[in-house]
ZANU-996679 format. One record per residue: x, y, z of N, C-alpha, C in turn; residue in three letters. Coordinates in pm, whole numbers, plus 50000, padded with zeros to 5 digits. Each point is the difference from the previous one (the first is absolute). Example, Ala and Ser with C-alpha at 12.3 -4.5 7.8 and 13.67 -1.06 7.14 Angstrom:
BEGIN
513194943150780499115011950000500905012050000Ala 499655010549928500825011950006499235010950073Ser 
***
This chain:
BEGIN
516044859050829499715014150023498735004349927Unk 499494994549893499105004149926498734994250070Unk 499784987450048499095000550104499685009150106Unk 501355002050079499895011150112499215010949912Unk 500525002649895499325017249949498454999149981Unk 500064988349954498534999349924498785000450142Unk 500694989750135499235002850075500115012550120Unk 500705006749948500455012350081498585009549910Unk 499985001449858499535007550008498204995849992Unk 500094984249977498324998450085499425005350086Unk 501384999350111499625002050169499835014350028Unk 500635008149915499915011650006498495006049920Unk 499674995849962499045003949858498734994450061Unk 500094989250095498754994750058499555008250131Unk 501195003350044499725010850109499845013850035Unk 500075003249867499755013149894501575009950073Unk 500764995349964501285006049987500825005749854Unk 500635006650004500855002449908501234986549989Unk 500384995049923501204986949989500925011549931Unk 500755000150103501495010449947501044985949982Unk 500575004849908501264993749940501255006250022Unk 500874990650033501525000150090500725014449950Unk 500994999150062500965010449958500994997249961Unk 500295004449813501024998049955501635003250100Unk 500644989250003501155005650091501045011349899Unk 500045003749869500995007449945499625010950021Unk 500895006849982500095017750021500685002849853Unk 499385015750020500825003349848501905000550026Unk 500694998249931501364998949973500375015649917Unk 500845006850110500535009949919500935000849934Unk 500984993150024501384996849938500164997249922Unk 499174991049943499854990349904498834998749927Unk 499815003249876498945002649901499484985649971Unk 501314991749954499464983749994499584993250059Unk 500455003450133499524992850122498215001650064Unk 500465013349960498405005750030498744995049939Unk 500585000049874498924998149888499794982250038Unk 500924990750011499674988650032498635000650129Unk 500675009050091499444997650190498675004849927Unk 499515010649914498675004949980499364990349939Unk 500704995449870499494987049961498954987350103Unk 500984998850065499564991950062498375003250166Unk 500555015950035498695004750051499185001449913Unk 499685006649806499224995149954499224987749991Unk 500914990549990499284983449968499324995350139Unk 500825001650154499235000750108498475004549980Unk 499945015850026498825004149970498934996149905Unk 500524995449830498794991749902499654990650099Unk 500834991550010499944989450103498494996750133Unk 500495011550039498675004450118499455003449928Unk 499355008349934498935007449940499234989849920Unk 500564987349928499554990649932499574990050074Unk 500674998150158499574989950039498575006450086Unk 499905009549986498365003650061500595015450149Unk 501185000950032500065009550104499055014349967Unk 499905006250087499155015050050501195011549960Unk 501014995050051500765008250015501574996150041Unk 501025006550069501464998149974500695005650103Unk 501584999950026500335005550066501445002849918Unk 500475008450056501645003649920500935003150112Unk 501394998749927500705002450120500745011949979Unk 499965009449903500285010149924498625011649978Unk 499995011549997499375009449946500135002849897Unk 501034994949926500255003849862499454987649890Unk 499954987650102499474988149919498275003949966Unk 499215007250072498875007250019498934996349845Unk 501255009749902499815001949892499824984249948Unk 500654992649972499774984949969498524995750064Unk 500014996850109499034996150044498605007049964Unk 500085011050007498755005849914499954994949869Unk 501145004649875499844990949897499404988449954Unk 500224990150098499684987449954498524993950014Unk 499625004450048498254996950021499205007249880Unk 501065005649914499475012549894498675008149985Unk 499465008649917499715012750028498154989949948Unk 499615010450033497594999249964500255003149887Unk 498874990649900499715007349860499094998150015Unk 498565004649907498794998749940500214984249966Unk 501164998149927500494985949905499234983750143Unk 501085007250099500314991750125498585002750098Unk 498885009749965498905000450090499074993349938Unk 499954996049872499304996849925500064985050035Unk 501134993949970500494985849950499584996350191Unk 500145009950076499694987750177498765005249969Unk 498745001949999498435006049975500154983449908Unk 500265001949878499684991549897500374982650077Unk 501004999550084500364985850044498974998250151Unk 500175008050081499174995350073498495001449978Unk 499515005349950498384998149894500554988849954Unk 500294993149881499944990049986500264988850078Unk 500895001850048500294983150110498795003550139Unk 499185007350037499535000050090498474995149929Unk 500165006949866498334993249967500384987649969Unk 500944996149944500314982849997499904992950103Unk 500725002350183499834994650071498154999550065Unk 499165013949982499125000450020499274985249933Unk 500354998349917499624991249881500534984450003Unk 500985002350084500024990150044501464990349922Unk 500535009849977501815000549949500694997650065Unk 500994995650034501345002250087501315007249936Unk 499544996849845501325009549957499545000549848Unk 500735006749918498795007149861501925005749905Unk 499944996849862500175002949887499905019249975Unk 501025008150072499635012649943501205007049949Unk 499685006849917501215010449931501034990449960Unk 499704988349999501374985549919500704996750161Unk 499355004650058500454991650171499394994350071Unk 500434994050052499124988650101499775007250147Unk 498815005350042500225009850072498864992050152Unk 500435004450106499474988850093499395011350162Unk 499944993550066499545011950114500755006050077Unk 501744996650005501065005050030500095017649907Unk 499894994649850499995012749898499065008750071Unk 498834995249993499025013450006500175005350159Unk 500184991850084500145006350147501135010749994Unk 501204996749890500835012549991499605013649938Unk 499134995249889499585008849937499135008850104Unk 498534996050024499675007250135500675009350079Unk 500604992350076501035008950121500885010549939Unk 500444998449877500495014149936499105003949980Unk 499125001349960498645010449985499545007250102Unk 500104990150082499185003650149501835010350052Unk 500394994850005501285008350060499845014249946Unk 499654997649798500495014850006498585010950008Unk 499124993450067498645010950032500485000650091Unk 500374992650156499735001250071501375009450030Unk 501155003449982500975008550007500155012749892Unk 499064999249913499235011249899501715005349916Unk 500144985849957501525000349895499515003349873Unk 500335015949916500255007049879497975000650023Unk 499795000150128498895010749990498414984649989Unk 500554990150019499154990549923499394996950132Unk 497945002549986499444999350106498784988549943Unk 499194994650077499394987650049499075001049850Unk 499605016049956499305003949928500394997849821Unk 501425001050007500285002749901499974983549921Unk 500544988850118500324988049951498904992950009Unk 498595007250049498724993149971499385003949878Unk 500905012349936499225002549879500644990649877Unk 501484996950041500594988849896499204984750062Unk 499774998250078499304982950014498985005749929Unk 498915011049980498694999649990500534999849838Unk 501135005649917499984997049850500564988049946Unk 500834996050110500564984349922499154990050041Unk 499254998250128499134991450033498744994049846Unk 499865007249950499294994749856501064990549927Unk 500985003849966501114992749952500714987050055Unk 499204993850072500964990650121499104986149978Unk 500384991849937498814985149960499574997950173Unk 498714997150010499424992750066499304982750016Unk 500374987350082499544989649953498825002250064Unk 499555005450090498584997250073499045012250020Unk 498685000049930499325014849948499765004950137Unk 500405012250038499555009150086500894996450092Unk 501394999149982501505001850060500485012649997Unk 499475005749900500745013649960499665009750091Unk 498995001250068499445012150096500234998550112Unk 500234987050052500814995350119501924999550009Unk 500074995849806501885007350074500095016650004Unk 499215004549940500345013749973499785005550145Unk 498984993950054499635007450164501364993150074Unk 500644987449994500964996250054501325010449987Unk 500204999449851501005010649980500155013150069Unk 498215005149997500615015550045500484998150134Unk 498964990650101500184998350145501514994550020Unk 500614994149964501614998150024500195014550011Unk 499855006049907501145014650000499665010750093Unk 499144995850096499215012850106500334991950153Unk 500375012050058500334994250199501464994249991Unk 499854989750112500754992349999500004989749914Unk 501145000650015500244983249899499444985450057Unk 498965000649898499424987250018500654985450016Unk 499324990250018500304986449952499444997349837Unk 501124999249935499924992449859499254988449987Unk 498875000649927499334992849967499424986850117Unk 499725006150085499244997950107498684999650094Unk 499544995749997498794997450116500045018350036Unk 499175005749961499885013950045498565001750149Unk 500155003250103499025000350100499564988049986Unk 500104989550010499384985849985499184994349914Unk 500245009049833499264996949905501154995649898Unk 499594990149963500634993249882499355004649825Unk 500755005149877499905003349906498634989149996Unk 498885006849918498944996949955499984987049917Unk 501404996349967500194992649894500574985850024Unk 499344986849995500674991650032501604996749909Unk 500884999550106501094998649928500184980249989Unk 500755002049849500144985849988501284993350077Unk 499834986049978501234997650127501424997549915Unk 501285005150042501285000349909500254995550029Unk 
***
C-alpha cells in the first residue's frame, strides 16, 4: 500500500492535481465515550498518516471529524516560515552547486525536503493563508539568503531568484529545466 500512495501522489503532483487522501471509515460514537475516543484515535493517526506521506488534502466521512483533520497538518508560524525559506535556500543552492543532499539543522535534508518545503510556501501565497503574500516571503528569503553557506561563488543570486520564482503563478517544476534553460551552473554528477 505504501507504494500505491507514494505513486498516487507522484501521479497526482505531476499532473498538477491535488493527491487527496482516503476516507477515514469511523464516525464519531455517541454512546460510547471509549469507543469514540479509540474510532477518533485512529481518524487522527489516518490523517498524520496522509499529511506525512505528502497528500494535498483529505476526505472524511463525518462533519464532525472536520475538526481533526484540520488539526493535523497544524497551524503557520513565523517559526515554520522561516525554517521552509531557510531549507529550501539551502538545499537548492547546494543542488545549484551541485549537491544532491546537504547536512542542515542536524538533518540530512535531500530534494524530497525542500520540494515540501516549497509547495507549503507556495500553497500558502498562493491561497493567501493568515494573510501571507508572495511579498512578504520574498522579504524573509531576501534576509536569510545571507545566512545560507554557499559552495559555488555567485549561487546566491541565482537561488534567491529561484526561490522567489517558485512562490509566484503556478506551480512550477522543482528544480528544473525552466523554458529550456538549464541553471548557469554545471552540476556535478551524483
Amino acid at each position: 500500500m505504501d507504494a500505491y500512495v507514494r505513486l498516487l501522489i507522484k501521479t497526482c503532483h505531476k499532473r498538477k492535481v491535488a493527491a487527496m487522501g482516503g476516507m477515514s471509515a469511523q464516525i464519531p460514537i455517541k454512546d460510547d465515550p471509549k469507543a469514540n475516543e479509540v474510532a477518533m484515535a485512529k481518524v487522527r493517526a489516518d490523517k498524520l498518516r496522509e499529511v506525512t506521506a505528502g497528500h494535498d488534502g483529505t476526505w472524511i466521512a463525518h462533519p464532525l471529524i472536520n475538526k481533526i483533520a484540520r488539526e493535523v497538518p497544524g497551524k503557520i508560524t513565523l517559526d515554520g516560515i522561516k525554517e521552509n525559506v531557510s531549507c529550501c535556500l539551502a538545499y537548492t543552492a547546494a543542488w545549484v552547486g551541485g549537491n544532491g543532499c546537504i547536512p542542515f539543522n542536524y538533518l540530512m535534508e535531500d530534494a524530497a525536503t525542500a520540494e515540501i518545503t516549497r509547495v507549503q510556501l507556495w500553497q500558502w501565497v498562493k491561497y493567501g493563508l493568515r494573510l501571507i503574500t508572495a511579498e512578504y516571503i520574498d522579504a524573509h528569503v531576501d534576509a536569510i539568503a545571507p545566512t545560507i553557506k554557499t559552495i559555488v561563488a555567485g549561487v546566491q543570486e541565482e537561488n534567491v531568484k529561484l526561490a522567489k520564482d517558485y512562490l509566484k503563478g503556478d506551480l512550477m517544476p522543482f528544480l528544473a529545466v525552466k523554458d529550456g534553460v538549464e541553471p548557469k551552473y554545471q552540476k556535478a554528477a551524483l
